[in-house]
MDAnalysis code that builds the backbone (N, CA, C; Angstrom):
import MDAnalysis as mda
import numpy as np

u = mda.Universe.empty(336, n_residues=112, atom_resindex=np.repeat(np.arange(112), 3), trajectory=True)
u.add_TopologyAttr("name", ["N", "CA", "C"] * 112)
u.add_TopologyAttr("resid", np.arange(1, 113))
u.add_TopologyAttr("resname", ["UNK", "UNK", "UNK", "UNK", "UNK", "UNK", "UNK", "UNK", "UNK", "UNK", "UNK", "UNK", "UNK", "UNK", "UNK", "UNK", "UNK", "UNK", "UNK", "UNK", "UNK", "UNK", "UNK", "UNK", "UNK", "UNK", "UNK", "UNK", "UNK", "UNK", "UNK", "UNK", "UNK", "UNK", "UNK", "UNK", "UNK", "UNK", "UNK", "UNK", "UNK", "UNK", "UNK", "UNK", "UNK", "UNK", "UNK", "UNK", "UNK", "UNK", "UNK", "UNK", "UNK", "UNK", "UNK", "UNK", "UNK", "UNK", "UNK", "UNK", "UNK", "UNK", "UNK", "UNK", "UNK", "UNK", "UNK", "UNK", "UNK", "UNK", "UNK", "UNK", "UNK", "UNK", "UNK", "UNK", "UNK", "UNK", "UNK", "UNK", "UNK", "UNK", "UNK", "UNK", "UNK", "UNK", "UNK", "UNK", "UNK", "UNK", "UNK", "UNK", "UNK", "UNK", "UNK", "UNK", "UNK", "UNK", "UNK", "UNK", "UNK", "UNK", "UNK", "UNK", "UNK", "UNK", "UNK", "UNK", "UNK", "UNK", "UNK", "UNK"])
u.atoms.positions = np.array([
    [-13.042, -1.227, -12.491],
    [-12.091, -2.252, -12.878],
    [-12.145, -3.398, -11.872],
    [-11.738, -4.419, -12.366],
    [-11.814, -5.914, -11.713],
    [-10.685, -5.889, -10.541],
    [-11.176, -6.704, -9.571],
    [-9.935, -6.906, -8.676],
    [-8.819, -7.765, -9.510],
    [-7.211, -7.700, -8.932],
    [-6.792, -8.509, -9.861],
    [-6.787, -10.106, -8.976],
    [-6.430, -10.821, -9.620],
    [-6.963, -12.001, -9.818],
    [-5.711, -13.441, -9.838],
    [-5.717, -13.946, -9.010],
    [-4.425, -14.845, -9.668],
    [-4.160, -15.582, -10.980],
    [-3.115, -15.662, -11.271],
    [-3.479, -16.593, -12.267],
    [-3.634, -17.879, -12.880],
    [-3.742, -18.338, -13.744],
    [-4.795, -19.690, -13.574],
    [-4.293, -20.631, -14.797],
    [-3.991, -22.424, -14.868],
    [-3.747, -22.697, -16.250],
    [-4.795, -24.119, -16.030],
    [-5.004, -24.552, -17.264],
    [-5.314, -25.916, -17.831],
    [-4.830, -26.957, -18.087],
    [-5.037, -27.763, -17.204],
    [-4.274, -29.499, -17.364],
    [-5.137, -30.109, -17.594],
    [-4.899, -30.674, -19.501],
    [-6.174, -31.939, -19.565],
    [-5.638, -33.396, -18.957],
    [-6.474, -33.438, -18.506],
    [-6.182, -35.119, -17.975],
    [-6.361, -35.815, -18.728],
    [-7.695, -36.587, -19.287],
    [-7.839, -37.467, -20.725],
    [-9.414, -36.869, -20.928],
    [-9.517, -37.116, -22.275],
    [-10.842, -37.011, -22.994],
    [-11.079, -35.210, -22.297],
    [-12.348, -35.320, -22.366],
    [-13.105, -34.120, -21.913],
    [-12.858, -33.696, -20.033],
    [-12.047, -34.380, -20.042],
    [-12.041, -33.874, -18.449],
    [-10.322, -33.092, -17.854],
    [-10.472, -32.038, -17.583],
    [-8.952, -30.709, -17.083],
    [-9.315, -30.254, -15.628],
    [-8.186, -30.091, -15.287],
    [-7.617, -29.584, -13.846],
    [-7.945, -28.108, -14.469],
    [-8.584, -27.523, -13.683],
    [-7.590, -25.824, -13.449],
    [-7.097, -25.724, -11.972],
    [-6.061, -25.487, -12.264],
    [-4.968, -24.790, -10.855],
    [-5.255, -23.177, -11.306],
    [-4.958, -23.078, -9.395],
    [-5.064, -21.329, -9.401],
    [-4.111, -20.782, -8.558],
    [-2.907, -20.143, -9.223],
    [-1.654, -19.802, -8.519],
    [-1.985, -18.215, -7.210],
    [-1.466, -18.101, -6.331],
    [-1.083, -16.543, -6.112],
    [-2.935, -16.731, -5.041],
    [-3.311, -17.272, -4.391],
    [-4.609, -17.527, -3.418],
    [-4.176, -17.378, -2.021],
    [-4.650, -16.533, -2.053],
    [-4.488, -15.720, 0.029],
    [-5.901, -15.675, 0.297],
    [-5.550, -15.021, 1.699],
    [-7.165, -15.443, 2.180],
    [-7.803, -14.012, 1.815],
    [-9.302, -14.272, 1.481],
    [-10.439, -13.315, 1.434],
    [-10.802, -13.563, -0.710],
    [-9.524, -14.358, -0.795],
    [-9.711, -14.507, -2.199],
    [-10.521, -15.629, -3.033],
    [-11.302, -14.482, -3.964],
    [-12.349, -15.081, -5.004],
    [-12.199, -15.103, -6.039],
    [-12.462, -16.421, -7.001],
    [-12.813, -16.134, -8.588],
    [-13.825, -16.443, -8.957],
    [-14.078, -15.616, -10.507],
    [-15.081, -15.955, -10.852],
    [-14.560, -16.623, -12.347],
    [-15.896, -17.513, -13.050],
    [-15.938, -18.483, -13.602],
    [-17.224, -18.095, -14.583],
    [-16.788, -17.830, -15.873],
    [-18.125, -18.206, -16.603],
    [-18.276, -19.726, -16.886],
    [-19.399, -20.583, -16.518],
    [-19.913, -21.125, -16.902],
    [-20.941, -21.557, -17.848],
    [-20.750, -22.258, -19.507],
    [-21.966, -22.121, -19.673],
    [-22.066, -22.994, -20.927],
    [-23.550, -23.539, -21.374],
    [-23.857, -24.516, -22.283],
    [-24.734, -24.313, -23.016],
    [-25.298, -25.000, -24.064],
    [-26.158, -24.463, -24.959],
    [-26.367, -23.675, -25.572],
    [-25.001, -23.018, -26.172],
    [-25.291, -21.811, -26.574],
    [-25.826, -21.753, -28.157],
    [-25.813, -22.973, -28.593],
    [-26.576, -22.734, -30.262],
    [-25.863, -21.725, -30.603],
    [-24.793, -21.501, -31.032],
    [-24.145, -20.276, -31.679],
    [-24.545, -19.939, -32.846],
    [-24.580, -20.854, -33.425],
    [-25.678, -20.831, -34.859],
    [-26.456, -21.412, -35.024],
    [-26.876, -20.231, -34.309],
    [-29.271, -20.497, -33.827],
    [-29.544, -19.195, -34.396],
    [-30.503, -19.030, -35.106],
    [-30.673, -17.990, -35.532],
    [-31.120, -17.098, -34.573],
    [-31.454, -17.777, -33.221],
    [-32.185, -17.130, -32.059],
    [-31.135, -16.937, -30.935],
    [-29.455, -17.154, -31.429],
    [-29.341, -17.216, -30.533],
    [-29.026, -15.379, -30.174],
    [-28.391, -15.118, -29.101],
    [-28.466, -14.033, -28.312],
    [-26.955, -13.374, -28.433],
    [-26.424, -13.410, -29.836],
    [-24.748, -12.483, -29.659],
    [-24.484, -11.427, -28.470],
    [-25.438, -10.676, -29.071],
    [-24.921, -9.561, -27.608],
    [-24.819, -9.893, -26.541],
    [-25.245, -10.796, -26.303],
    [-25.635, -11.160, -24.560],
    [-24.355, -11.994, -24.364],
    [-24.239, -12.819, -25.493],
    [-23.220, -13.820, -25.536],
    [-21.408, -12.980, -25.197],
    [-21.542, -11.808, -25.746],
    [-20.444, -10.869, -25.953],
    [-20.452, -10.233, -24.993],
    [-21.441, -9.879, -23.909],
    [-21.704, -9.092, -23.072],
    [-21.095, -9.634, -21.908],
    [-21.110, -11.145, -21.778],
    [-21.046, -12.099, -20.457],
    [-18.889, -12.417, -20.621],
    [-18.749, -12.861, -22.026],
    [-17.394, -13.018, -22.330],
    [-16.678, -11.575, -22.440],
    [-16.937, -10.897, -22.299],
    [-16.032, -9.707, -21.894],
    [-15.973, -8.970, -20.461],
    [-16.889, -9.702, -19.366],
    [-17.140, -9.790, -18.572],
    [-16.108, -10.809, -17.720],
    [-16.187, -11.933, -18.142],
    [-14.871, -12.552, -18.195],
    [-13.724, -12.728, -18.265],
    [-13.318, -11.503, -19.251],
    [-12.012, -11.038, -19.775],
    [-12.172, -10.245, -18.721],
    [-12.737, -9.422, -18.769],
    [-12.183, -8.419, -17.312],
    [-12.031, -8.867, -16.060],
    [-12.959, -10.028, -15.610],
    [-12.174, -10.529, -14.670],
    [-11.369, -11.537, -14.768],
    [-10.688, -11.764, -15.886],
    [-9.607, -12.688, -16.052],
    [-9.971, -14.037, -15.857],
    [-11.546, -14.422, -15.886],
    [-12.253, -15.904, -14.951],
    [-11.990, -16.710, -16.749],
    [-12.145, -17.635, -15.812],
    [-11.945, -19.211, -17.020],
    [-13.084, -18.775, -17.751],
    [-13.121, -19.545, -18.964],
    [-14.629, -19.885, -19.556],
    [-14.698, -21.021, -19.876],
    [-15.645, -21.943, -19.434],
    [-16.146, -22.742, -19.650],
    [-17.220, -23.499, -20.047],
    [-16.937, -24.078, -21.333],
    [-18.232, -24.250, -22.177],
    [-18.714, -26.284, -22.048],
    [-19.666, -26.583, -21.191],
    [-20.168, -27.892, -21.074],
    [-21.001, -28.753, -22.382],
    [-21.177, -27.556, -23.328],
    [-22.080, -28.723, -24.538],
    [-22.570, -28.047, -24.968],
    [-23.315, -28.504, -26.416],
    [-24.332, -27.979, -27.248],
    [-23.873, -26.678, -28.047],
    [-22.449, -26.455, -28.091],
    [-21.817, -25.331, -29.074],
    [-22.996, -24.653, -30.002],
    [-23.070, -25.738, -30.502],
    [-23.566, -25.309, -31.935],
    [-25.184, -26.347, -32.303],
    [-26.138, -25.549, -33.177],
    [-27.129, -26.827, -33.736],
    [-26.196, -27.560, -34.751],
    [-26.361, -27.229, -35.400],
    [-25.996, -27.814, -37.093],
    [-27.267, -28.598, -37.980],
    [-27.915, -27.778, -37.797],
    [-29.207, -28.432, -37.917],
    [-29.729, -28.043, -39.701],
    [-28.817, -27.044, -39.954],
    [-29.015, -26.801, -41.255],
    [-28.585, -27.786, -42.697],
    [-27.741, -28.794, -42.250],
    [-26.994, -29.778, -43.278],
    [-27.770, -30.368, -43.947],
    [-27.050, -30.613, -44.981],
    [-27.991, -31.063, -46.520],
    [-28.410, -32.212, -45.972],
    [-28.722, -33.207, -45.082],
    [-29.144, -34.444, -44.724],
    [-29.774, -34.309, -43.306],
    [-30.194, -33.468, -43.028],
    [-30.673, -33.438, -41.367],
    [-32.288, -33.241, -41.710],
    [-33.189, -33.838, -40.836],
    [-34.696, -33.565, -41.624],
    [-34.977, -32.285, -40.651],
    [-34.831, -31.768, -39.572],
    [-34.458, -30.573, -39.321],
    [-34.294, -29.174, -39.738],
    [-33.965, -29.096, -40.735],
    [-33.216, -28.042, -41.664],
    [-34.175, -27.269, -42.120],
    [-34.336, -25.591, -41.791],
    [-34.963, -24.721, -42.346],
    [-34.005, -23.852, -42.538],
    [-34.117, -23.317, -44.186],
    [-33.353, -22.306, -44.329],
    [-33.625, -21.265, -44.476],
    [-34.739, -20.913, -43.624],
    [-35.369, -19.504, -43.252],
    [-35.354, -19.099, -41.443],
    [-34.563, -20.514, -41.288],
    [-34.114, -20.442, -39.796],
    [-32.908, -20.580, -39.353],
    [-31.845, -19.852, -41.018],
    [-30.361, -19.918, -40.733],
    [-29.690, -18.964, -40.804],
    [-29.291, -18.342, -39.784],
    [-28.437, -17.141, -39.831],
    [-27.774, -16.619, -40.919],
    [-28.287, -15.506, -41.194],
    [-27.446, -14.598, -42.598],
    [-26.454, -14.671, -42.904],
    [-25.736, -14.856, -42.065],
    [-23.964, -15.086, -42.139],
    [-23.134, -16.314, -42.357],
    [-24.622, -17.477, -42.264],
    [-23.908, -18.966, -42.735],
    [-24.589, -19.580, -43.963],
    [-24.884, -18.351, -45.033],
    [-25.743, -18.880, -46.145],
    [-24.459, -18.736, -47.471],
    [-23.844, -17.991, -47.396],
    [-22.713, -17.913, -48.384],
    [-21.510, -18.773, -48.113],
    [-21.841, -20.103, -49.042],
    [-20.368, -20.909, -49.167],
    [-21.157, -22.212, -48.247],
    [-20.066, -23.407, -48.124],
    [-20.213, -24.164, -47.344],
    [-20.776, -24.230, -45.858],
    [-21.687, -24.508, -45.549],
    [-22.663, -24.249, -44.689],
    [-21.274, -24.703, -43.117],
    [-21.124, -26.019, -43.125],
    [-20.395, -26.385, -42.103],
    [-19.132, -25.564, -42.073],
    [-18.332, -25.015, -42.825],
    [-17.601, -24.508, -43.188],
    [-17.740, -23.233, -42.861],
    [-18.713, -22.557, -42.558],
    [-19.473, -21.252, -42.424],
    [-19.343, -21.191, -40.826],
    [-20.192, -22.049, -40.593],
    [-20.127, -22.417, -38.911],
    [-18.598, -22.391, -38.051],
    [-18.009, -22.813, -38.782],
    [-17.094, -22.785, -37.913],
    [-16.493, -21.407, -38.255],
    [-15.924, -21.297, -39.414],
    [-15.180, -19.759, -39.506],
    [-15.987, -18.890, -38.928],
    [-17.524, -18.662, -39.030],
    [-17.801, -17.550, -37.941],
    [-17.779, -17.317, -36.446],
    [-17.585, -18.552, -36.110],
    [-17.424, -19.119, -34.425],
    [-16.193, -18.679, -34.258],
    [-15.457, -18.937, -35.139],
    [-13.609, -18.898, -34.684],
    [-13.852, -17.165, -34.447],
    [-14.393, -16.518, -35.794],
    [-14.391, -15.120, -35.829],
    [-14.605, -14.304, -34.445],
    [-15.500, -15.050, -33.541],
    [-16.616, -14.613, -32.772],
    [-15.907, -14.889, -31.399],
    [-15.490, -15.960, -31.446],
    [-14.668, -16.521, -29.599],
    [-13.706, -16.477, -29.840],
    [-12.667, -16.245, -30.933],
    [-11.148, -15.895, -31.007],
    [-10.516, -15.230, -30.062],
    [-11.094, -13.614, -29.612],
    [-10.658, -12.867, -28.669],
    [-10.763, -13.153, -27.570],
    [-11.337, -14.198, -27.262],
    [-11.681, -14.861, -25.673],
    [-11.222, -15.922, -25.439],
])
């Protein structure tokens, strides 16, 4: 089990840029922080388990997560010259494609 950890909130300042404060910090004390970008969530390549492996990793140590860019491709849309649909995840072929994307994302990082 994780050491415990102080705890921690989010102040957005404007646009894309937040404070985190970290309450309850004595000395010898560390956090940790997932950091991370690019995750193509709906890439057909991308890496769930690994993705699930690192965010529950997180949860146990109670660390922020922080995501810098590139969520998602979206590379599949009826207007992108991009678009292979033998390079789109099984799970975003039934129903509205953009629409797909997101409800399975919500499905997927909800608990985190």
């Amino acid at each position: 089990m994780a050491p415990a950890s102080p705890t921690w909130t989010v102040e957005p300042v404007s646009g894309n840029v937040h404070i985190i404060r970290f309450a309850g910090i004595m000395a010898g004390w560390e956090q940790r922080i997932l950091l991370t970008g690019d995750r193509h969530h709906d890439n057909l390549n991308a890496d769930h388990r690994m993705e699930l492996k690192h965010l529950e990793r997180a949860r146990e140590y109670n660390a922020p997560i922080i995501d810098i860019g590139d969520f998602f491709c979206l590379m599949q849309g009826k207007y992108d010259p991009r678009k292979s649909y033998t390079d789109m995840r099984p799970e975003l072929t039934d129903g509205p494609y953009l629409d797909r994307v997101i409800d399975t994302a919500e499905d997927f990082y909800s608990p985190y």
